[in-house]
N, C-alpha and C positions, 0 to 999 in steps of 0.2 A: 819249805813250809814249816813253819813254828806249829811244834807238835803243845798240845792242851789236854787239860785233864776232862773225863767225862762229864765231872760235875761241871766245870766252864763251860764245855761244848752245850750241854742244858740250858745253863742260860743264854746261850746265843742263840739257839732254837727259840725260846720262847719270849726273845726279841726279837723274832721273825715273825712272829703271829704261830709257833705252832704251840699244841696245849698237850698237856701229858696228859695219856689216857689211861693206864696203866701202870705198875712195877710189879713185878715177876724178878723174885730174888734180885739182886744188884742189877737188871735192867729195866732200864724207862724206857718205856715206847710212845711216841708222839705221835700224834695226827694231826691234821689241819681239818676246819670244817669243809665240805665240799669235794677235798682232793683224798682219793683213794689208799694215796701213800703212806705208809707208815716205816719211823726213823727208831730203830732200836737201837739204843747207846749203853753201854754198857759203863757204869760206875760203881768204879773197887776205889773209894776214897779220893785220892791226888795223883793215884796214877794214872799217865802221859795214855792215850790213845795213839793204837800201833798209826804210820804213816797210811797205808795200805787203808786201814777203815775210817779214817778221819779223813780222807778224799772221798772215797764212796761218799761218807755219809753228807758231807760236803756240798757233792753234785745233785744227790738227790733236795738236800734243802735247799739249792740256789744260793752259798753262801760264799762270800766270796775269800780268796787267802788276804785282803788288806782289813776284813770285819776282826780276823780274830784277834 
């Protein structure tokens, strides 16, 4: 998996249809209209997101590893 920084993972969320509803210190939290869910991403500048939460966050947006 090609690891990305938080601010990229942002824009691929919000070319998925989801919309930031929030920032609370260096996290954006996203939501989609309708669905319950919400995608907190954490961005410290350019740095990379650990492997571990860039798959979480991943599965829960439906995105897939050939998008990023």
């Amino acid at each position: 998996m090609k690891p990305v920084s938080g601010k990229k993972f942002c824009k691929i969320l919000e070319s998925h249809g989801w919309e930031l509803k929030r920032i609370t210190g260096s996290h954006h939290i996203y939501g989609r209209p309708g669905d319950p869910a919400r995608i907190t991403v954490p961005v410290h500048g350019n740095t990379l997101l650990k492997t571990g939460l860039q798959s979480h966050l991943m599965k829960i947006a439906d995105i897939d590893e050939s998008e990023l």
